[in-house]
C-alpha positions in Angstrom: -48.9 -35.1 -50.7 -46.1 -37.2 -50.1 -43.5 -35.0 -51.9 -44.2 -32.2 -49.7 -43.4 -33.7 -46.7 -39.5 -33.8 -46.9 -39.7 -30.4 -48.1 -42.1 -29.6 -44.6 -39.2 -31.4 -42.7 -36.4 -29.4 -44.0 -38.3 -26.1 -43.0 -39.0 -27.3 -40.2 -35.5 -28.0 -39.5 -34.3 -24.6 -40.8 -36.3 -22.8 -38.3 -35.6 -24.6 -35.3 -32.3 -24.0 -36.4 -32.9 -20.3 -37.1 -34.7 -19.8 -33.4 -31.8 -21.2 -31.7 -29.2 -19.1 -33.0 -31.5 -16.7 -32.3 -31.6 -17.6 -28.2 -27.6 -18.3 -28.3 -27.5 -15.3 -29.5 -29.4 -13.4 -27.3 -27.9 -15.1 -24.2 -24.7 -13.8 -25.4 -25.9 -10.3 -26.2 -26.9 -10.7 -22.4 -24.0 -12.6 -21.2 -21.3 -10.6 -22.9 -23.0 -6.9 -22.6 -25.0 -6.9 -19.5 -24.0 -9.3 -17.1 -21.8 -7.6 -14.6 -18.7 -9.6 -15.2 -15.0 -9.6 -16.6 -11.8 -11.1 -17.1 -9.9 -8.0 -16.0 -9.1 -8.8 -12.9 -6.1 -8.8 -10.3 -4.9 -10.0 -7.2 -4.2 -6.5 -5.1 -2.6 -5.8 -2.3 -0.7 -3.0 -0.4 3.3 -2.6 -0.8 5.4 -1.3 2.0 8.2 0.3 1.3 10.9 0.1 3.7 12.9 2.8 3.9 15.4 3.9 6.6 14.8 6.9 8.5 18.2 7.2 9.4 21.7 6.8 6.8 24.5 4.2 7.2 26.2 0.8 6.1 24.2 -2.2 6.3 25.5 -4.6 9.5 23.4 -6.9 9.3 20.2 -8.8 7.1 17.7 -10.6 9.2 15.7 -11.9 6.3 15.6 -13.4 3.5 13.9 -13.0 -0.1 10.3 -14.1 -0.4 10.0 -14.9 3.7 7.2 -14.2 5.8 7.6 -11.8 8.8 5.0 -10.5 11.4 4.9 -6.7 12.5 7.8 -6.0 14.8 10.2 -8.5 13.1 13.9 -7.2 12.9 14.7 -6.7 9.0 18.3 -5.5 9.2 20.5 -3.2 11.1 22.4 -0.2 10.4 25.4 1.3 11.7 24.9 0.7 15.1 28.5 0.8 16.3 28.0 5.0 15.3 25.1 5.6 17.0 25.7 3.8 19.8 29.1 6.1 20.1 26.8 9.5 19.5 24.8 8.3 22.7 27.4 7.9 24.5 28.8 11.6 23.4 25.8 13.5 24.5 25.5 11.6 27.8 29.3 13.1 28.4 27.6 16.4 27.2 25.3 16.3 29.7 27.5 15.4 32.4 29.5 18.6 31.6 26.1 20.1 31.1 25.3 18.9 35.1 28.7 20.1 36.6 28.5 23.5 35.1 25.2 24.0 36.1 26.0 23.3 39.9 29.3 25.4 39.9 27.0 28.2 38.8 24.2 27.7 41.0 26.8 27.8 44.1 28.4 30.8 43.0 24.9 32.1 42.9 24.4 30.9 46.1 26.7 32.1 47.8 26.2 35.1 46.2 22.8 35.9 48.4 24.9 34.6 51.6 26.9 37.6 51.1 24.4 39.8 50.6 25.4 43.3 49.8 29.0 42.5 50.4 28.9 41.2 46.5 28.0 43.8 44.1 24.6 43.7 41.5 26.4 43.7 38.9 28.3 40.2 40.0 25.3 39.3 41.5 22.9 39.1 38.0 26.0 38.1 36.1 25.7 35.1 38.1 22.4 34.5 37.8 22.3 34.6 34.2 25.0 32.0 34.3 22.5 29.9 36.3 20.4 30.2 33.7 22.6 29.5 31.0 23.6 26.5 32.3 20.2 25.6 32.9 19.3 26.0 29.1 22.6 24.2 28.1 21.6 21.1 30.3 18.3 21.0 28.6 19.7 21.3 25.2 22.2 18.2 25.8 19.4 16.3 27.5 17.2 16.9 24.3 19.9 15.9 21.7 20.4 13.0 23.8 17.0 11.9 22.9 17.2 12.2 19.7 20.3 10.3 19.5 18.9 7.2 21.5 16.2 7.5 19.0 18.3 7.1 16.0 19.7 4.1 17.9 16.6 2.7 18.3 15.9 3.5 14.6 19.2 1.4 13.5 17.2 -1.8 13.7 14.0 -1.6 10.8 11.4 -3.5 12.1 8.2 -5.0 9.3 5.6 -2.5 10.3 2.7 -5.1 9.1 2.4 -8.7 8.6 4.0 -9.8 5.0 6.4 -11.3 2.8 9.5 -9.8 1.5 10.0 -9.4 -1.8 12.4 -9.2 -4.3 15.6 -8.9 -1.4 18.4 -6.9 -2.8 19.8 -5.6 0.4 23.3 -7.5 1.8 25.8 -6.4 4.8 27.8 -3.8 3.3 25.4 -2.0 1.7 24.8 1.4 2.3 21.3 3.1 2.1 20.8 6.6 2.7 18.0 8.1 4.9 14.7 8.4 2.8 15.5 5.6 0.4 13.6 2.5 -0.1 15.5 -0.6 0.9 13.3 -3.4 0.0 9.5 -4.2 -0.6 6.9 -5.9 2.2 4.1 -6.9 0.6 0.9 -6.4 3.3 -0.4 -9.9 3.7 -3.3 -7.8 5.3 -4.3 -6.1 2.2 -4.7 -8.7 -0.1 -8.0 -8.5 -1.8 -9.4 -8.5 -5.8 -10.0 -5.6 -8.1 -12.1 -6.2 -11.2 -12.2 -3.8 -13.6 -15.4 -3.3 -15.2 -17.1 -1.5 -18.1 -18.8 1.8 -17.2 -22.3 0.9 -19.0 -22.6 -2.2 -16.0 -21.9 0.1 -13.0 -25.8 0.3 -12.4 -25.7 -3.7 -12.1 -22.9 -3.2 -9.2 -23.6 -2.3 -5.7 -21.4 -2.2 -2.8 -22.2 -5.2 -0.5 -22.9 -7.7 -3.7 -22.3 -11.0 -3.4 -19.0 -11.7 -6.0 -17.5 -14.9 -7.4 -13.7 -14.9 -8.2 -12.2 -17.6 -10.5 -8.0 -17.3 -10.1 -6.5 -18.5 -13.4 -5.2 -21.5 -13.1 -7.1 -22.7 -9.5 -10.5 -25.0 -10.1 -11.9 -23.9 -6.9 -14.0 -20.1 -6.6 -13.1 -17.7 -4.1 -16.0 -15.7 -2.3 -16.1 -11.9 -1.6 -18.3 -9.0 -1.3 -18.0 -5.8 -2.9 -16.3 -3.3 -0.7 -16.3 -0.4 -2.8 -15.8 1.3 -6.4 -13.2 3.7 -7.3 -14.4 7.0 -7.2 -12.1 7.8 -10.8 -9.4 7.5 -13.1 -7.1 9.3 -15.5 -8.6 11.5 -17.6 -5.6 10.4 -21.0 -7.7 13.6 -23.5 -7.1 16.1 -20.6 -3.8 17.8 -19.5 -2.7 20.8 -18.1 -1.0 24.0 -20.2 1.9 26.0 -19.5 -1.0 28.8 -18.3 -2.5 26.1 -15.8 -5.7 25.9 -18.3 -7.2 22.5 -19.5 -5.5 21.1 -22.7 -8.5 18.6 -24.5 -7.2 16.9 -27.4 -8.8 18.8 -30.7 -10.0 15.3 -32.5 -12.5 12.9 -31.1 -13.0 9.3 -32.1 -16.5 8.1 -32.9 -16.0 4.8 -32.0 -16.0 5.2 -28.2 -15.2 2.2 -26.3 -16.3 1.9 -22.3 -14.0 3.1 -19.7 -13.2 0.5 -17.3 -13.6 1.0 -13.5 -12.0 -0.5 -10.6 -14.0 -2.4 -8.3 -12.7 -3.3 -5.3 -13.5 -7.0 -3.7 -13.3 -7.8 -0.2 -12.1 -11.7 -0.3 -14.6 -13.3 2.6 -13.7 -16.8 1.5 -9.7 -18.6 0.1 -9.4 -22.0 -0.6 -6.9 -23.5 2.1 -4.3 -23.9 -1.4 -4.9 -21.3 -3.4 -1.9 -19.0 -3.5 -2.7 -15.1 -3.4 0.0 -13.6 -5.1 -0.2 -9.7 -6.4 -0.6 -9.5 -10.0 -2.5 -13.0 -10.3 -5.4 -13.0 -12.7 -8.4 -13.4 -12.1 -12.6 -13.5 -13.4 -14.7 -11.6 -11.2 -18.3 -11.9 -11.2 -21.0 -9.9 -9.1 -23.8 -12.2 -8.4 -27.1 -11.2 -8.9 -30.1 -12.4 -7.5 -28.9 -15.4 -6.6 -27.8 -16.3 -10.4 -24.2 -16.7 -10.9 -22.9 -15.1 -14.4 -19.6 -16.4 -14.5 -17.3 -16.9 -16.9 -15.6 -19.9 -17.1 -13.0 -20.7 -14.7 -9.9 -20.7 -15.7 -9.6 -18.7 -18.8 -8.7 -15.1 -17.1 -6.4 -14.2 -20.0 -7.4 -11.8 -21.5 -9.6 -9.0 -20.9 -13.2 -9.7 -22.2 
């Protein structure tokens, strides 16, 4: 009897050993495949591009690289000498605009004094030349409008709180009208995107609860979902010369999950963690109360 029990023991041994790969295992299997979490995530936010809406030599940089501005701040100045001299031009316009104007309307005037001492003819030639002057007024008045616009438009002002970024703009410059001039990331903006496997969409609802481990910080950060991205690019489809669909002739059998963007509303930031675009992250959607997570920390990596 007694040389059977060693080999009870070691049986014994083999399938508690057995049954607990078995449960790693399955919480794993569960872990990996259908908890809605991943490594893919970033830190997002909104870029402003600055761009002139008017052309000229840079004067003057009020701002340096990486500095944070509020909406309204000056950025820099452009030209303003020139503008400030084409204001000055169409209010002499419409000066000349004014004097004509009142010669004509006294002619006209005087005109209808004399009655029909002055002949029709004269007498609508004159009129018209009210009204000429009239429309000529009007017409310096308006470009003088425009030209005290494009003076105001010299000094580009942050349209929304930020930082610059990457400064490459220095007096003596020139930029032309239309073209970016530097970056302003939207300090507004900044929230988390997770991108997540298609087969754990039904585990993520707008709303949820989410978790977001920043690599490198120890402590979480706290969001909701806000919403999911409605699709993305389609790389087997294109278009033909004849506008019809092009789908690639050859299909793989291995099919791996697309990945979807899910958007994360930040509701709580650690006072020292730094929110930088690009930053990695692990996002998790909490369900039920029970927190899936990765491990902090190790958002290298897409799982």
């Amino acid at each position: 009897m007694k040389k059977y029990l060693p080999a009870l023991g070691r049986s014994a041994a083999t399938i508690v050993i057995v049954a607990a790969a078995a449960l790693i295992a399955v919480w794993m299997w569960n872990h990996y495949e259908r908890s809605p979490w991943t490594r893919d995530g970033r830190v997002r936010t909104d870029v402003v591009r600055v761009t002139p809406d008017i052309g000229g030599l840079v004067t003057s940089v009020a701002v340096k690289d990486n500095q944070q501005v509020k909406a309204g701040d000056l950025l820099f100045v452009i030209d303003r000498p020139r503008y400030s001299l084409a204001v000055e031009q169409d209010e002499a316009r419409i000066a000349s605009a004014r004097a004509t104007l009142a010669q004509a309307q006294r002619e006209a005037a005087r005109d209808l004094a004399l009655g029909d001492l002055v002949a029709t003819e004269t007498h609508e030639q004159n009129v018209a030349r009210v009204a000429t002057a009239r429309a000529s007024l009007a017409e310096a008045m308006s470009a003088l409008d425009g030209a005290k616009l494009n003076l105001a438009r010299t000094q580009v002002k942050a349209s929304v709180n930020g930082t610059v970024t990457n400064l490459d703009l220095h007096p003596g410059d020139y930029v032309a009208a239309g073209k970016q001039a530097m970056a302003l990331v939207d300090g507004d903006s900044l929230r988390v995107e997770g991108y997540f496997e298609e087969t754990k969409l039904p585990l993520i609802h707008v709303g949820a609860p989410v978790t977001v481990h920043l690599m490198g910080e120890t402590e979480p950060l706290r969001g909701t979902v806000e919403s999911i991205a409605a699709g993305i690019n389609d790389d087997s489809r294109g278009d033909s010369e004849n506008l019809l669909p092009n789908v690639e002739a050859t299909f793989s059998w291995v099919r791996l999950a697309q990945r979807i963007p899910v958007r994360v509303r930040l509701t709580h930031v650690p006072k020292d963690v730094r929110l930088i675009l690009g930053r990695t992250a692990t996002v998790t959607i909490e369900q039920h109360g029970v927190q899936h997570a990765g491990q902090p920390g190790k958002a290298q990596g897409a799982k």
